[in-house]
C-alpha positions in Angstrom: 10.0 -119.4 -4.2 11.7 -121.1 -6.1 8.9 -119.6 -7.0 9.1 -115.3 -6.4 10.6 -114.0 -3.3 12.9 -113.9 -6.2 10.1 -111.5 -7.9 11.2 -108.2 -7.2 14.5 -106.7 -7.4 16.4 -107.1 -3.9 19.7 -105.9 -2.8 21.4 -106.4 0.4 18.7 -108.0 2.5 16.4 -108.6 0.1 14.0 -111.5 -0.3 14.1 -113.9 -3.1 12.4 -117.1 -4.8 13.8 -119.8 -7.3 11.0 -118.3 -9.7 12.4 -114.8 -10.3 15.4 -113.9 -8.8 14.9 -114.7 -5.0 12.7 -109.3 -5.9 12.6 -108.1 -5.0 10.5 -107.3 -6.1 12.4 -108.6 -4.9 12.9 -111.3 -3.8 14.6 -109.4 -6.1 14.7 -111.8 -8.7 11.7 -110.9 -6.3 13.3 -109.2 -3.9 14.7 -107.4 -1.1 11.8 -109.0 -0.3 12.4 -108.8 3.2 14.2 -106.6 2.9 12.9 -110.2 0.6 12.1 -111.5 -3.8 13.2 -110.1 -2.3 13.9 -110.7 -5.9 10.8 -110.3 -7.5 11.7 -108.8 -7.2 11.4 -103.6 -8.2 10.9 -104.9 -11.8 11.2 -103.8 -15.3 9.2 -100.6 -16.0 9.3 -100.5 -19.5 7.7 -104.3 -19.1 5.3 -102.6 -16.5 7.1 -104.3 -13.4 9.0 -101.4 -12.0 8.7 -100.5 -8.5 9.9 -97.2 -6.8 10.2 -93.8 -4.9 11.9 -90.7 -4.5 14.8 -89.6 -2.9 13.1 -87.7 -0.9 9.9 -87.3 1.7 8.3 -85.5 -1.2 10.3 -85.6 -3.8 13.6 -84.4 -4.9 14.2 -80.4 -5.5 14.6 -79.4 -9.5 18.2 -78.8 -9.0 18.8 -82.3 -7.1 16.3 -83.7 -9.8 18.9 -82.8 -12.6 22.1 -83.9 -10.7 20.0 -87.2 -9.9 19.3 -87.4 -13.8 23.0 -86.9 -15.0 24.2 -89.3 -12.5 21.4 -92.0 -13.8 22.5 -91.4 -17.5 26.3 -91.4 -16.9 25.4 -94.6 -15.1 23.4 -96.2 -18.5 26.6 -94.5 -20.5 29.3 -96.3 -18.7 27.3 -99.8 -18.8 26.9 -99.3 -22.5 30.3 -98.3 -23.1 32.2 -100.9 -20.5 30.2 -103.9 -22.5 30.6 -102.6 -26.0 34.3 -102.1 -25.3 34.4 -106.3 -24.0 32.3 -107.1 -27.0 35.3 -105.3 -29.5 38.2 -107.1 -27.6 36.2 -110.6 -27.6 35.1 -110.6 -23.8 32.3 -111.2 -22.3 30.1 -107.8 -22.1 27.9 -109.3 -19.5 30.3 -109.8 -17.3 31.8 -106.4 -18.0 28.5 -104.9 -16.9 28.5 -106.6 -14.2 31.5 -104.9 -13.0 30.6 -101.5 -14.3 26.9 -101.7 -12.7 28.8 -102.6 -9.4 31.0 -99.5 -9.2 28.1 -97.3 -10.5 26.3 -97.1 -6.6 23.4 -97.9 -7.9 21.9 -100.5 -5.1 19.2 -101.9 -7.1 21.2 -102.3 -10.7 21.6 -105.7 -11.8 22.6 -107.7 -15.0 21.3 -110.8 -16.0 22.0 -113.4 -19.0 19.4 -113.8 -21.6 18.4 -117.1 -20.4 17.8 -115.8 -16.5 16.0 -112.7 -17.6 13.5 -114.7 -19.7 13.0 -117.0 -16.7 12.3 -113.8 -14.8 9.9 -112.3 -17.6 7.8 -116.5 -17.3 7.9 -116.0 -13.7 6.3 -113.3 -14.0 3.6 -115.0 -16.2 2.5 -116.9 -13.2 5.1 -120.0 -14.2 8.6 -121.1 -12.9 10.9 -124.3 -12.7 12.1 -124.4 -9.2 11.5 -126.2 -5.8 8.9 -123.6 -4.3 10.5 -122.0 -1.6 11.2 -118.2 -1.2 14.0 -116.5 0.9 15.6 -113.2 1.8 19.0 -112.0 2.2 19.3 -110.8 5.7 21.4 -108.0 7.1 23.7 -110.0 8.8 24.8 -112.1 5.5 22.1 -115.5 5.8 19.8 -116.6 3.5 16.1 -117.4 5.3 13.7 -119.0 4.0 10.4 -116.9 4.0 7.9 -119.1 2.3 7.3 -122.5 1.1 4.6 -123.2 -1.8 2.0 -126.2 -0.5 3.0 -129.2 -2.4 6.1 -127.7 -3.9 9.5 -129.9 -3.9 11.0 -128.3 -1.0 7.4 -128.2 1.1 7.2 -131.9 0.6 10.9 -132.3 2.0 9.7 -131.0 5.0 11.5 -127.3 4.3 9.7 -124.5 6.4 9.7 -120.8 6.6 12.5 -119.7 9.0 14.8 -122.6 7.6 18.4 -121.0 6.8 19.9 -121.7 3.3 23.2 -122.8 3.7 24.2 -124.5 0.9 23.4 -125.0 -3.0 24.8 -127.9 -4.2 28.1 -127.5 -1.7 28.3 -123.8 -2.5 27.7 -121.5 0.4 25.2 -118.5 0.4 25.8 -116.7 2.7 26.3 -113.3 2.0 26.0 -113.8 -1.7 24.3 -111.5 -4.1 20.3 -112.4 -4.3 20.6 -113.2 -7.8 23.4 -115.9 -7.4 21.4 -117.6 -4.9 18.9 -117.7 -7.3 20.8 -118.8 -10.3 22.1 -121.8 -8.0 18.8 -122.5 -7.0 17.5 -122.6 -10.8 20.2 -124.3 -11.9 21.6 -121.8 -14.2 24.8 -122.3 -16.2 27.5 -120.0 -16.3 28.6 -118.3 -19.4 27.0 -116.1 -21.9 24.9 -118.8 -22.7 23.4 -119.6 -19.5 20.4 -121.4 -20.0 17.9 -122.3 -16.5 17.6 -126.2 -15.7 14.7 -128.4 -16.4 12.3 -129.8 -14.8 13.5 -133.1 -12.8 17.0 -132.0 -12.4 18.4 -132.6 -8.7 19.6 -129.9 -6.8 21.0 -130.5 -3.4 20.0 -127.8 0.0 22.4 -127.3 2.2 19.9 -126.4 5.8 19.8 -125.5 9.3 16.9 -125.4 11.9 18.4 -124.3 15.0 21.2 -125.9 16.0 20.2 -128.7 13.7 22.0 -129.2 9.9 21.0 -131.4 7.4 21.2 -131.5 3.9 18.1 -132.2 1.1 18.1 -133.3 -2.5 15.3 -132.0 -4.1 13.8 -132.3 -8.2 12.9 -129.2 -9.9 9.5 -129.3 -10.8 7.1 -126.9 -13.0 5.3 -125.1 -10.7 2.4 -122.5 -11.4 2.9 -119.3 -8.7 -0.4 -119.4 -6.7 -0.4 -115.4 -5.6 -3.8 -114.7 -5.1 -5.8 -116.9 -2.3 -9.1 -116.6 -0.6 -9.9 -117.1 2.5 -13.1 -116.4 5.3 -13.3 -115.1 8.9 -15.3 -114.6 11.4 -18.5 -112.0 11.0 -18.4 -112.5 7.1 -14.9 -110.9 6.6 -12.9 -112.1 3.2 -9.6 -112.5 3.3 -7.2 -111.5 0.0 -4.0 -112.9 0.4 -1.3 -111.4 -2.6 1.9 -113.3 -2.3 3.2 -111.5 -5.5 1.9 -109.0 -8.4 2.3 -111.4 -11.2 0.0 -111.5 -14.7 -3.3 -111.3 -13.7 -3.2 -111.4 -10.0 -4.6 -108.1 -10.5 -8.2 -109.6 -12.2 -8.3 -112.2 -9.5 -8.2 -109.9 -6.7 -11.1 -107.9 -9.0 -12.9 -111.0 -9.0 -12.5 -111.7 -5.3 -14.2 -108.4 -4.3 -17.2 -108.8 -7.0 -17.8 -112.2 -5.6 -17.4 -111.3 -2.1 -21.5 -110.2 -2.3 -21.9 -111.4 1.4 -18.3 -109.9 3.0 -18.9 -107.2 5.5 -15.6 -106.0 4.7 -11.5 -107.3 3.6 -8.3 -107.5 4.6 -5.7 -107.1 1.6 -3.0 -109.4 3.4 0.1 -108.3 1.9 2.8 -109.4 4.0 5.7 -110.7 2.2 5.1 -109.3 -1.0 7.7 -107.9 -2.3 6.3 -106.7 -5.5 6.1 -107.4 -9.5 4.3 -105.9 -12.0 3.3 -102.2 -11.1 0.2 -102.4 -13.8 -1.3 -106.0 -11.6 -0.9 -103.5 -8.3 -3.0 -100.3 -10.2 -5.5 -103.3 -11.3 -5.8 -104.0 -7.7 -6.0 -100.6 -6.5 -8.6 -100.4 -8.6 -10.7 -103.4 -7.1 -10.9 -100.8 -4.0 -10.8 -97.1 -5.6 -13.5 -95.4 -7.6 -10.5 -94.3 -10.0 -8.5 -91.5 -9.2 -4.6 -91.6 -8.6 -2.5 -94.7 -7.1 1.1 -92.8 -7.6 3.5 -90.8 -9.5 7.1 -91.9 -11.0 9.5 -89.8 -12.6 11.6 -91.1 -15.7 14.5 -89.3 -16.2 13.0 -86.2 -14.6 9.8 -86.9 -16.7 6.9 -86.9 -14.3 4.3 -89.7 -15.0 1.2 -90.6 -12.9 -0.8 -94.0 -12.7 -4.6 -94.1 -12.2 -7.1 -96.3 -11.0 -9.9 -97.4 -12.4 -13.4 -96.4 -11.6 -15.9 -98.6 -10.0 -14.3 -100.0 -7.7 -15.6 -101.2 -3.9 -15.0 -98.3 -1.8 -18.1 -98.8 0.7 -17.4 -102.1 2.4 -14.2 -101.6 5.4 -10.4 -102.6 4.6 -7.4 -103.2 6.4 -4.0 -104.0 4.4 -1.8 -105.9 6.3 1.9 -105.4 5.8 5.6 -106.1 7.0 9.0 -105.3 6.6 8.5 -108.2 3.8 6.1 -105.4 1.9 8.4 -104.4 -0.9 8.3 -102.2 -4.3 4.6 -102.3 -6.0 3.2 -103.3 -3.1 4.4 -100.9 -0.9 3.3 -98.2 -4.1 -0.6 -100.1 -3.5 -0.1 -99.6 0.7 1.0 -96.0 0.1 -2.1 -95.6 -2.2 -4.8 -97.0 -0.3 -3.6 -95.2 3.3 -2.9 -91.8 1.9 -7.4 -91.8 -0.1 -8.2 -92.9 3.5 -9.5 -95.9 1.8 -7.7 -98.6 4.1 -6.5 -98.8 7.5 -2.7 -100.1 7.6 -2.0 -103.1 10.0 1.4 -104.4 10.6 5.1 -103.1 10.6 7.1 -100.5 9.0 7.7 -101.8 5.0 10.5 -102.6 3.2 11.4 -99.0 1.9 11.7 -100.1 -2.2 10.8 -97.5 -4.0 12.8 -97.2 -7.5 12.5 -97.5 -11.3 14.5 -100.2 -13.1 14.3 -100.2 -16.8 16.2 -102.9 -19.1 18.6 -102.2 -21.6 19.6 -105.3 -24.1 23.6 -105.9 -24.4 25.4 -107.0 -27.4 25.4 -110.4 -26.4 21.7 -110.9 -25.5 21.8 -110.2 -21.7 20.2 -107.4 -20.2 21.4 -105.0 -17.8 18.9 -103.2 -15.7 19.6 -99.4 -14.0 17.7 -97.2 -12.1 16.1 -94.5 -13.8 13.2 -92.9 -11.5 11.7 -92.9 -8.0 7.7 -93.6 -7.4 5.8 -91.4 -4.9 2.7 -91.9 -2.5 -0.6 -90.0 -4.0 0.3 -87.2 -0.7 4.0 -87.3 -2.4 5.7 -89.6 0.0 8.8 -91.2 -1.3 9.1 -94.9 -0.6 12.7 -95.7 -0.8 14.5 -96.1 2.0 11.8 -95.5 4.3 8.8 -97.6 3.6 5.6 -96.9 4.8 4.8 -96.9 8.6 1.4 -98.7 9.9 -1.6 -97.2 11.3 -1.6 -99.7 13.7 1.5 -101.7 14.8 1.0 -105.3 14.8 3.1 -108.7 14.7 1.8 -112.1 14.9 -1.7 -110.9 16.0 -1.8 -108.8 13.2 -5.1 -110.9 11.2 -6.6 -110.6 14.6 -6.1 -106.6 15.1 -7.2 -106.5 11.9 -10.8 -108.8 12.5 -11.2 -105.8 15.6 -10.3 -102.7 13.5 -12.8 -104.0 10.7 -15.7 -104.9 13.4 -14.7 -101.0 14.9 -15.0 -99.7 11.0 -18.5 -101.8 10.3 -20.7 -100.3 13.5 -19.3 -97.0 12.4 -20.4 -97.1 9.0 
């Protein structure tokens, strides 16, 4: 997105949007979202957008949990102390955390000023300044675009999903961290005081399409994240498309099902979303559960769970659609509905983002985010790592395996 891919946190190929941090979820602002927000982004637990999974199939063993646990709070310790020290001898401590989170192993730690992480925390209001376009970091070092936003900046420009991102105004991308991409793409200054740019600012897109290169100037614009959409098939089925968990996509996709009096049945489409809030994911969970548990998380060894509500459909057939673009609370939804045997899992093998960020303030007003925790699948599968593997395989005919697998599920029931 300029909008989330950046709404989860990402890493190495992760996915990302102008709106979060490409996260990523995320991607990550959303994600390794593909691998993705990719930025958007595994998000901030503490502001109920984490996204996780353990370190193991099941879960790690008590003596492994306790090593995992020291090694997570020497982590926080050396942070703290590497940008308190900068902040004595007049440096920068972001920038000192930045170095101290990169030596620390920890994939999905990141630091960000006090200006990005607020843009994070409005994109994940539903509300961004960007150009509408989302990308992922893949393995091999380029940026790809993923997604463009109908009517966006970079959709009118012609930009379209499998474009390559070359440039941001002359700087190269490729194998750059998710969250630099992003911070070009926003327009972020440098410095402790970075602040995002406005709306009507020009950036300028380096692009390739095959063996073509070109290069677009583009105006930020204010653009309102459109993550929930509705659509109809054949033989009454509705269609729930979730581009991102972002404030209140959760309700929406409530209201979808309650509407949906005529549907003989649903497909969650969740390809490409690589995650947000965890608390919009349980609200959706709970659109298809009669209550009951969605997963578990640890915090520092402290086991938590997270519940559905009750009422929810649970007569009419689902499918969930995913891909390797299927990152952090949405893979934690997937892992939810396939282990109750409530849905039938179309598509290809997820992401794999399974951990708990949570934010810790720095002197100077950034924020550095660690890992703390791992999530787990109601059966006590851990996400990270490996993602969650489809019932049925699918690729491009995936909507239509999906149509046959629902008409299979109606004459049963």
């Amino acid at each position: 997105m300029s909008g989330p891919d950046l709404f989860t946190r990402p890493s190495p190929a992760t996915a990302l949007s102008d709106a979060l941090r490409a996260t990523p979820s995320v991607s990550t602002r959303r994600i390794r979202r593909g691998a993705a927000l990719a930025l958007v982004f595994a998000t901030v637990l503490a502001m109920g957008a984490a996204t996780g999974s353990f370190d193991g199939p099941y879960g790690a063993t008590t003596a492994a949990a306790g090593t995992a646990r020291e090694v997570r709070a020497d982590r926080r310790q050396d942070v703290a102390d590497a940008a308190a020290q900068a902040m004595a001898e007049g440096k920068s401590p972001m920038e000192a955390a930045k170095r101290a989170v990169s030596r620390s192993g920890d994939r999905w730690g990141a630091v960000y000023s006090e200006g990005e992480y607020e843009e994070f925390q409005e994109a994940l209001d539903g509300e961004y300044t960007g150009v509408g376009l989302w990308a992922r970091l893949e393995r091999d070092g380029r940026i790809e675009v993923t997604r463009v936003q109908e009517g966006s900046p970079a959709d009118e420009a012609g930009i379209r999903t499998g474009d390559r991102l070359v440039s941001v105004d002359g700087e190269k991308v490729d194998g750059r961290p998710v969250t630099e991409v992003v911070s070009l793409l926003r327009g972020d200054a440098r410095g402790d005081e970075a602040e995002a740019a406005s709306a009507g600012t020009e950036v300028s897109l380096g692009l390739q399409r095959g063996t073509r290169m070109w290069r677009e100037t583009l105006r930020r614009a204010r653009l309102s994240t459109e993550d929930v959409t509705v659509s109809r098939l054949a033989h009454g089925v509705s269609v729930i498309k979730v581009d991102a968990f972002t404030k209140g996509s959760g309700d929406m996709v409530r209201a979808a099902v309650e509407q949906a009096a005529e549907a003989s049945g649903f497909v969650l489409d969740l390809r490409g979303n690589s995650g947000g809030l965890v608390t919009e994911a349980v609200t959706t969970a709970s659109a298809f559960l009669d209550g009951g548990l969605v997963a578990t998380y640890d915090v520092d060894g402290e086991q938590r769970a997270l519940h559905a509500d009750a009422g929810g459909d649970t007569t009419r057939p689902l499918v969930a659609l995913v891909d390797g673009g299927t990152m952090s609370a949405a893979e934690l939804l997937t892992g939810a509905l396939q282990d109750r045997g409530r849905a039938v899992v179309v598509g290809s093998r997820t992401f794999g983002k399974g951990s708990v960020q949570m934010p810790s303030r720095l002197p100077d007003g950034s924020v550095a985010e660690l890992t703390v925790g791992h999530y787990s699948t109601p059966s006590g599968r851990g996400l990270d790592g490996r993602g969650i593997t489809p019932d049925l395989e699918a690729d491009e005919d995936a909507v239509q395996r999906a149509e046959t697998v629902l008409s299979g599920l109606g004459e049963a029931e």
